[in-house]
Structure formats: C-alpha cells, structure tokens
C-alpha positions as CSV (number, residue, x, y, z in Angstrom):
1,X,37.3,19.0,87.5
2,X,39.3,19.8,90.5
3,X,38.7,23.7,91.3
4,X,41.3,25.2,93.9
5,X,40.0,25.1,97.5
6,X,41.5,28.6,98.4
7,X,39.6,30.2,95.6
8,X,36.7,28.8,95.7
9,X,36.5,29.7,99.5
10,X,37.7,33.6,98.5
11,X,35.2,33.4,95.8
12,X,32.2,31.9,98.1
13,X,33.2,34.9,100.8
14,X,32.9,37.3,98.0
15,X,29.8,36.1,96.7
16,X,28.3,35.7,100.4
17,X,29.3,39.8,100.7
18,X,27.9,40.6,97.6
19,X,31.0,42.0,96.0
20,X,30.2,43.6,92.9
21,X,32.7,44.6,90.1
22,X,31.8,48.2,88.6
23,X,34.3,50.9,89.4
24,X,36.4,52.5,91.6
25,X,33.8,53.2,94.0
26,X,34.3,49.5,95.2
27,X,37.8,50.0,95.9
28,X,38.7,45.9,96.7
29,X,37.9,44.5,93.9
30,X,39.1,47.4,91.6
31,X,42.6,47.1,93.9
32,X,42.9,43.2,93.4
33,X,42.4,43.8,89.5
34,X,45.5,45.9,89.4
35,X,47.4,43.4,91.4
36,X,46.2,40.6,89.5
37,X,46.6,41.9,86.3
38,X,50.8,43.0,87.5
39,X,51.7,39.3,88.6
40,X,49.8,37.4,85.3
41,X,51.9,40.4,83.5
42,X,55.1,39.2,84.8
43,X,54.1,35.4,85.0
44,X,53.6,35.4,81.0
45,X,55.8,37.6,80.4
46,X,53.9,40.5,78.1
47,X,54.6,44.7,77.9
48,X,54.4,46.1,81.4
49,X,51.7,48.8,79.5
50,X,49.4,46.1,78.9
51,X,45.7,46.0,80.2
52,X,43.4,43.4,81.3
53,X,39.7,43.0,81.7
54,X,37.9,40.2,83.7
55,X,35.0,38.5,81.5
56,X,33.1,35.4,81.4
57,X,35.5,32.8,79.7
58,X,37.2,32.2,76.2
59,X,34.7,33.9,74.2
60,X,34.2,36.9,75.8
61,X,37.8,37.2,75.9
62,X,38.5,37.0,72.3
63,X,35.5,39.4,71.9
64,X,37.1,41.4,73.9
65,X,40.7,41.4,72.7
66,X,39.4,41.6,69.0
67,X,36.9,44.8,69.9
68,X,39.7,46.5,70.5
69,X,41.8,45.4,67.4
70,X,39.2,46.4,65.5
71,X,39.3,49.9,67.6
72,X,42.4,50.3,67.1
73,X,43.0,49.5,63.1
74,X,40.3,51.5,61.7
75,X,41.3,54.4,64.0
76,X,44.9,54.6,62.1
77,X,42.7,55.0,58.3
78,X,40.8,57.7,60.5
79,X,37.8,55.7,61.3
80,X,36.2,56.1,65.1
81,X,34.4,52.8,64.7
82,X,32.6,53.5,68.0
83,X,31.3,56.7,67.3
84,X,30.2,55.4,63.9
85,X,29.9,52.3,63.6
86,X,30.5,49.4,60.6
87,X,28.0,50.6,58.1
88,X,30.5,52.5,56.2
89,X,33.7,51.8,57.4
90,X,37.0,50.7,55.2
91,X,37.0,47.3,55.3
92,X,38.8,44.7,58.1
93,X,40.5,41.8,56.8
94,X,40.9,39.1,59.2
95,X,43.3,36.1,58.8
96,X,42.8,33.3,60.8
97,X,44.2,29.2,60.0
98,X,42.1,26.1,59.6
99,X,42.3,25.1,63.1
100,X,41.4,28.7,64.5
101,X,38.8,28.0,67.6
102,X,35.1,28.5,66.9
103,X,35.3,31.4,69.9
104,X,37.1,33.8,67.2
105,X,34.1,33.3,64.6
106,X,31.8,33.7,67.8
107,X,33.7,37.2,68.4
108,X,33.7,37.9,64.3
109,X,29.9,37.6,64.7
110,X,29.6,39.5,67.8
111,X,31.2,42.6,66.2
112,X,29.1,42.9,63.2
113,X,32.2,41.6,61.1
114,X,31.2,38.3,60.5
115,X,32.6,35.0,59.2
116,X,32.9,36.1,55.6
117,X,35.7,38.3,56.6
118,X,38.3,35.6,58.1
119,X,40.4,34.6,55.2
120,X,41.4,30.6,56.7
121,X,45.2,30.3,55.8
122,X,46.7,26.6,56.0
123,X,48.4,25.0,58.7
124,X,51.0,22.0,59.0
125,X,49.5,18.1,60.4
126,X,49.9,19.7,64.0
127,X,47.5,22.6,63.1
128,X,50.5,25.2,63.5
129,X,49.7,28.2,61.0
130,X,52.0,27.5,57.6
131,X,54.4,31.5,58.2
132,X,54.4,31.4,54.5
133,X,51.0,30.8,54.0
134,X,50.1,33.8,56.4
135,X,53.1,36.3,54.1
136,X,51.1,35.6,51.4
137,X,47.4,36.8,52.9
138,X,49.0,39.6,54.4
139,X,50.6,40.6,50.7
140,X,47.2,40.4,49.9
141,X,45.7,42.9,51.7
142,X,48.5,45.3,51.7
143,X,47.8,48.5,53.1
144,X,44.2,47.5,54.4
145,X,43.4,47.5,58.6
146,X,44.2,43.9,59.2
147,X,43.5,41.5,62.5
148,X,45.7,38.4,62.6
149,X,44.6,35.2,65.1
150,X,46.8,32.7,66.4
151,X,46.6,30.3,69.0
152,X,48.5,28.4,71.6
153,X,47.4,25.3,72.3
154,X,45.7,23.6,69.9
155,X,42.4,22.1,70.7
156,X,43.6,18.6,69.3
157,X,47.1,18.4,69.0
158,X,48.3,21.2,72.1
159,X,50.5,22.9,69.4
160,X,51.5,26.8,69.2
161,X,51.8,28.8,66.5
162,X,54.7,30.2,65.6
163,X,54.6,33.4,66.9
164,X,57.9,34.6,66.3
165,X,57.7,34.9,63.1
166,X,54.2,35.5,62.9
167,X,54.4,38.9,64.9
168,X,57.6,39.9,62.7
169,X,55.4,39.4,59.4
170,X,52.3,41.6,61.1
171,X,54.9,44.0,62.1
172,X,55.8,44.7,58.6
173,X,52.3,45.0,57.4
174,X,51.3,48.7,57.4
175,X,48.3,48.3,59.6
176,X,48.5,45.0,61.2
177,X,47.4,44.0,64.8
178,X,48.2,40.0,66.9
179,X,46.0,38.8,68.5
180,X,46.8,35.5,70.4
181,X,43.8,32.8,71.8
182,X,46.0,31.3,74.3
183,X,43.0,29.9,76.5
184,X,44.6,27.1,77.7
185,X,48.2,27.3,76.3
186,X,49.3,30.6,77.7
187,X,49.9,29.3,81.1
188,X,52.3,27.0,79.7
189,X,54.3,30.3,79.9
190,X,54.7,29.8,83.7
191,X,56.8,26.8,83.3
192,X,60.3,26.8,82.4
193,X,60.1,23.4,80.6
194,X,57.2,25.0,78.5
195,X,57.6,28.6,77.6
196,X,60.1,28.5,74.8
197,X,56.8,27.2,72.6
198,X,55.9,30.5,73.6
199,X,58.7,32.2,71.9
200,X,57.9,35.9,70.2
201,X,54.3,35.8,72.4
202,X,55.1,39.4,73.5
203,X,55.4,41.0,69.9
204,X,51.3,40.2,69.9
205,X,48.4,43.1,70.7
206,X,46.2,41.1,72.3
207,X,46.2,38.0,74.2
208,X,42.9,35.6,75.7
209,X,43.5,33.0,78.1
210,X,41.1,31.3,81.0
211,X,41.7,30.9,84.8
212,X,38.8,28.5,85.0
213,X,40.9,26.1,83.0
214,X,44.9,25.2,84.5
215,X,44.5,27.8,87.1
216,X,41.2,25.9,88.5
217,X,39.6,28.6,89.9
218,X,35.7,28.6,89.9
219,X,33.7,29.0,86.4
220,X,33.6,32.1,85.1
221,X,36.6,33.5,84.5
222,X,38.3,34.8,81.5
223,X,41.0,37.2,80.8
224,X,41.6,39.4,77.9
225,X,44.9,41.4,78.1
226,X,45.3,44.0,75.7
227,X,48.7,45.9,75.0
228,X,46.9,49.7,74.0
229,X,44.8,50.4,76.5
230,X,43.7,53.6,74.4
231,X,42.5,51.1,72.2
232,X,41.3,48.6,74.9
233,X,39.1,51.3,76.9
234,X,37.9,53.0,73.8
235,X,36.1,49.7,72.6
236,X,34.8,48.9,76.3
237,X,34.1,52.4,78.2
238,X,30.8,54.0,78.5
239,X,30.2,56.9,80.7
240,X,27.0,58.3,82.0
241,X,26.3,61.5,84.5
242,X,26.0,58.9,87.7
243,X,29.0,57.5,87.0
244,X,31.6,59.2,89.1
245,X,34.8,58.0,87.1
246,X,38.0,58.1,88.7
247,X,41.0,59.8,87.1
248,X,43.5,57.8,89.3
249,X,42.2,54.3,90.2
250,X,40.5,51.5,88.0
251,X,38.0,51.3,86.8
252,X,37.1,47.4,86.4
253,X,33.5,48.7,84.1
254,X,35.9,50.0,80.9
255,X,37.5,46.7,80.5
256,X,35.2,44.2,79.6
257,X,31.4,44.2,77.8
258,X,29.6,43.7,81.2
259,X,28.5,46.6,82.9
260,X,28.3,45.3,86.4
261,X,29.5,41.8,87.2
262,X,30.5,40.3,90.3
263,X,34.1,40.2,91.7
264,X,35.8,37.7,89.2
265,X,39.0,39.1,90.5
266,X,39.2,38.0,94.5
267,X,39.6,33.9,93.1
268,X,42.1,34.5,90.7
269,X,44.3,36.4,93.4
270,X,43.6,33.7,96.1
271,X,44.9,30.9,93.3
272,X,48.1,32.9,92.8
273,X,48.5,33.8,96.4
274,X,48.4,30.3,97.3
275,X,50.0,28.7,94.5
276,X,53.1,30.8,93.6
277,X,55.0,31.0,90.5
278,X,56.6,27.7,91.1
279,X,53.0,26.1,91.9
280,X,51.6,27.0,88.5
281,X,54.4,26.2,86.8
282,X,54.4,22.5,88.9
283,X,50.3,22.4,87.6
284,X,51.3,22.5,84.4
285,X,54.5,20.2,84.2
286,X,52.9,17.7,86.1
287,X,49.4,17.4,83.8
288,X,51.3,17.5,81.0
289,X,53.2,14.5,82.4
290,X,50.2,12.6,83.1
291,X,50.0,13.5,79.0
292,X,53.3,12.0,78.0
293,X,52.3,9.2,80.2
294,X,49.3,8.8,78.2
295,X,51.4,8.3,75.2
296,X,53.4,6.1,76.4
297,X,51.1,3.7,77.7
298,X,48.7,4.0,74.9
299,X,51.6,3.8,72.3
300,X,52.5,0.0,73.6
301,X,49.0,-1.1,73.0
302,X,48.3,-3.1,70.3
303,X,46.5,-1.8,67.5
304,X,46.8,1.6,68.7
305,X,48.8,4.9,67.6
306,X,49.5,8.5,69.1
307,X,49.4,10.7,66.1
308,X,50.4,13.8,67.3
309,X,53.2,15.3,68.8
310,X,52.4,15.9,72.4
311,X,53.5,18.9,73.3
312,X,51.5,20.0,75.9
313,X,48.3,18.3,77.7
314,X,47.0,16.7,74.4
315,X,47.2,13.0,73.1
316,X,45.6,12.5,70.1
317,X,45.2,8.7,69.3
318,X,44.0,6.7,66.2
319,X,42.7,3.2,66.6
320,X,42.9,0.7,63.6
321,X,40.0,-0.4,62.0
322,X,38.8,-3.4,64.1
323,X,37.5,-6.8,62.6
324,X,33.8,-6.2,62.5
325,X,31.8,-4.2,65.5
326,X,31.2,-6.7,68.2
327,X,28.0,-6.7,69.9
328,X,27.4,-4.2,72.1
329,X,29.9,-2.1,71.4
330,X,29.3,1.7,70.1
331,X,29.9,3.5,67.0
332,X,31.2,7.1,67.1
333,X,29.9,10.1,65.5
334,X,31.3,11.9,63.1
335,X,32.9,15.2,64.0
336,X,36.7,16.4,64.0
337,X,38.3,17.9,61.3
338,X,41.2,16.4,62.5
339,X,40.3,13.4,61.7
340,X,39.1,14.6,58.0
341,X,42.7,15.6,57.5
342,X,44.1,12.6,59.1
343,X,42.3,10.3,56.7
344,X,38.8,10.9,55.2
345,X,36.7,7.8,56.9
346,X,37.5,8.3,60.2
347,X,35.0,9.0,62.9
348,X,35.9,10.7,66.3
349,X,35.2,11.2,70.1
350,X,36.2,13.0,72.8
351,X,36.7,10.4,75.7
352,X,38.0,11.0,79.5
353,X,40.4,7.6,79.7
354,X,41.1,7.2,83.1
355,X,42.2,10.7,84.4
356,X,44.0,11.2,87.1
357,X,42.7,12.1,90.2
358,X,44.3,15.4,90.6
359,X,44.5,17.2,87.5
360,X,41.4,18.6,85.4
361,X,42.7,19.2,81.8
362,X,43.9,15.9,80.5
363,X,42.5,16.1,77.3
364,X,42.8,12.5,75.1
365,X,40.7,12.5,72.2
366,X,39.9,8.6,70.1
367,X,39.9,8.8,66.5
368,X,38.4,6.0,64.5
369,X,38.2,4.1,61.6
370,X,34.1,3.7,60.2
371,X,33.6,0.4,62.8
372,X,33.3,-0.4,66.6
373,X,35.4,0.8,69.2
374,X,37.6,-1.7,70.5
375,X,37.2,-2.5,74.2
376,X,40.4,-1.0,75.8
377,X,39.2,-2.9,79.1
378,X,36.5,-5.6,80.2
379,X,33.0,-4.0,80.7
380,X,32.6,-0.1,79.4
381,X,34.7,-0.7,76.1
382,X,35.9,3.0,76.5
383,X,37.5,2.2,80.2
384,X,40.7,2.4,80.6
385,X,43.0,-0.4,81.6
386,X,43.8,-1.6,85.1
387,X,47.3,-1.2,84.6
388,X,47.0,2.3,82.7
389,X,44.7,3.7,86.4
390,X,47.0,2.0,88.6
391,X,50.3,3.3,87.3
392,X,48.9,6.9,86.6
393,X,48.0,6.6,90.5
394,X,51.7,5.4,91.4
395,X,52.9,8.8,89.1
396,X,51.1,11.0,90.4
397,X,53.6,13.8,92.0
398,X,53.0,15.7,95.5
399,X,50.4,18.0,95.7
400,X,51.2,21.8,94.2
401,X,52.9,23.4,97.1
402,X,52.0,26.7,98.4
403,X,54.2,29.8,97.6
404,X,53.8,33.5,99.0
C-alpha cells in the first residue's frame, strides 16, 4: 500500500509530540477537526449541518453513524434510548440487501440490536439494492423507527446503490433514517467522471467512509459524518465534573466511542493540503483506470471473462473450468457469495495480479470453477503476465500533483 508521504510525516510529528484528541482543551487538533470536517463536507458534497467524528476505520464508523440512527428514531416514538436503554424499547427494524458489508452486522451487534433485526432485501447481479424490493420492507414496517443501509462501492463488483430513489422511499416512511457505508466508494464523489453514481447521496442521515483507504493516509482512520448532530452527540457525549466542556469550540470526545485517542485529524488535513481537490479526484480516476485496464487485458485472455460491470476500482473475473488440475498448481477455497450467485460450483480468491506500482486499491478478485487455477504466467500460476506488468507500467499517469 502506498501511504501519502506528507501525512505520514504530519502524523509521525504528531505522534512524536504526543497530540492527543479529547476536547477543546487541546485546541489543534479540535481546530483541524473543524477544518477537516468543512473541506470533506464540500468535497462530497453533503448538508453544510452535518457532523463528523474521527474513529478507528469502517466499523467504528458504521457504529458510529448507526448509534446515532438508532438515537435519533426511537427518540421520535418518545424513547431516550440512552438514558434507558434497549430492554424495553419499541422495536428497530433494520433493512439492509444481501451484499450489505459484514461491518453493519458488526455495528448491529455492537448496539445490542443484533443480526436478527436486519431484514436482507434482494439486489440485482451487481449487488445494487432491487428499489422495489426495499418499498416493499419498508410497507412492512409502516409506522415502526426504521434504519435503512446502503452502500457505495460494492466489495465485489464497485457498484452503488441507488440512492436516489432509495432516500425518496425512506423519506416517505414515517420514521425512517439513511444510512450510507461508502468506505471506499464515497471518495469517488471527488471526481467529476465518478460522482453522478453518487446521485441522491445527500438525501441520506448518515454516511461512513475511510481515509486510510483512497486517501492513503496512515491506518487508522475512519470517518462517520452524521447529518443531526443532536442525534450524533446525544449517542456519543458523556460528561463528567473534570471535564470542562466548551460551549463554543469542538469538542473531538462527543463524536466518536473513544474517550481519548490520538490526533487522527492532523494526517487527514496534510493529505488534503497537499493533494487538492483535483489530486483526489486524479487518485481516483487514475486507479480506476488501472481497473478498466485490468478488464481489458484480462478480457482478451483466452479462457477468461470479466463478469462485472466495472464501475469503479473492481474487476471481478471468472475463469473456465480447466482440463484437469495440473501438478503443482493450487485449488481455491471456497468463500464468496458472489460466486454462489454467479453459479453454485464455483470457488473464489482474492488475488493482487500485478498492481501497479502507485496505487493501493486495485482490487481484482478470481473466481473459479471446482479445479486448478490456470497458470496466467510461467512460475507462480497466479502471476501476472509479462505483458499485462509491462503495459500497466507504460500507463501509469504522472504522479498526483499538489494543490493548495
């Protein structure tokens, strides 16, 4: 993985120092939260109210994001879920789709709601939530406090929901809230090539993305934006009698489950210092590039097919079922539903085929047929092809450039 230089040296200074995320007492760090949280705002275009807290990665984001759905929805039947907890509480219904992330069912858990109540509605072959399938759930639970997921980005396939018209049908449910995991798809709303999949992403409530993932900065580093901060701070804050909370600057301690943390902050504002809007919008165009390339290249191969639509940085590909497994060669586990729903006997791996050497998220995943894996090259039968290394190398584009 290539990690951004400037940030890792901002986030090695800050370490070195000892800069420590709590409240407003350490002005800095509370300061570059604010500015951070304005620019990635603006970059992805969501409500100018909304909030953001700095967390861990994916997980804690979604935890985050749906802590304060769940806030938020029981408070409108009357219910102060953190003054009193689940034990009695009017029940939450929670849709999610088959290809929801395992990080949502990880947050379900976290929150004392549980996997038993995500209601799995179908989606299409590229793992796009079915709108009709969603009406119907939601018809369901008419009237009850109600947390919808959606993603951007698929896992496998790179694909976005279609948030248009799933925010219009959770705005017509009587107590409905969005929540969007956009871990790695939500940058994708930097680029101007990319953000109309993005189309309808600010009618959500909530949105989770990563900066340790296209933005390279140093692990950890998630983000969970949240459009009611009532609701936001209300699942987060705690207070005590040391705490001297301020009633006019940040406080970085009510946004996210971590009491004190260090200063996540200071890498994610070097990274957007030194890249610039156009920068991350280059970052992304030019990985998902190296992903079209991928396709192409891998298309002309014999005995080889790209099954999904690549949309993004994902290039899912299914090999035929070779003559026999020649000696030597490995077999695959089996894992991926995607390959379930593609066609029952196939087996699957996730396989780095000769990335390029200066992007980090080039996702290709192999899907197989019971059997061998064909060689795609003499030695490692999983290394790429001379000609597929050398002509990613000839298309690789300029470094980002550097934007104030």
């Amino acid at each position: 993985m290539k990690v951004d230089a400037t940030a890792v040296l901002v986030n090695y200074f800050a370490d070195a120092h000892h800069l420590v995320d709590v409240n407003a007492r350490q002005p800095a760090a509370a300061m570059v939260e604010e500015i951070v949280l304005q620019w990635l705002v603006e970059l992805f275009g969501l409500p100018r109210s909304t909030g953001m807290g700095f967390v861990t990665g994916g997980q804690m984001a979604n935890t985050t994001c749906i802590a304060a759905a769940r806030q938020a929805v029981l408070a409108r039947v009357g219910w102060d879920v953190a003054a009193k907890g689940l034990s009695s509480a009017p029940r939450v219904a929670v849709i999610v789709s088959d290809e929801t992330h395992v990080t949502v069912y990880g947050a379900l858990r976290l929150l004392g709601l549980g996997d038993s109540s995500a209601v799995a509605v179908g989606c299409d072959g590229e793992g796009r939530i079915l709108a009709d399938a969603l009406r119907d759930e939601l018809r369901n639970n008419a009237g009850a406090p109600t947390i919808v997921c959606a993603q951007v980005g698929n896992v496998n396939t790179g694909s976005f929901d279609p948030l248009a018209s799933i925010a219009q049908l959770v705005r017509e449910h009587e107590n409905g809230w969005l929540h969007v995991d956009g871990a790695f798809g939500l940058w994708a709303a930097a680029s101007p090539r990319y953000r109309q999949h993005l189309a309808g992403l600010d009618g959500a409530d909530s949105w989770a993305t990563d900066a340790h993932k296209w933005l390279n900065v140093p692990y950890d580093s998630g983000l969970a934006f949240v459009r009611d901060r009532a609701a936001h701070r209300a699942a987060m804050a705690r207070t005590a009698a040391y705490l001297q909370r301020s009633s006019t600057d940040r406080d970085n301690y009510e946004w996210t489950p971590e009491f004190s943390r260090r200063a996540r902050g200071f890498a994610v504002y070097a990274a957007l210092c030194s890249l610039g809007r156009a920068g991350i919008a280059e970052l992304v165009e030019r990985c998902c590039d190296h992903a079209r390339l991928f396709a192409e290249l891998l298309t002309a191969a014999p005995g080889v097919r790209v099954v999904n639509e690549v949309v993004l940085n994902q290039v899912l590909v299914r090999f035929e079922r070779p003559r026999g497994n020649p000696r030597g060669q490995r077999r695959l586990d089996p894992r991926s539903h995607r390959a379930r729903a593609a066609r029952g006997d196939l087996l699957a791996l996730w396989h780095r085929v000769a990335r390029p050497r200066t992007d980090a998220h080039l996702g290709v995943q192999l899907e197989h047929h019971d059997g061998g894996c064909p060689a795609l090259g003499r030695g490692d039968p999983l290394r790429a092809p001379a000609r597929m290394s050398s002509r990613l190398d000839r298309a690789r584009l300029q470094p980002t450039s550097r934007i104030s």
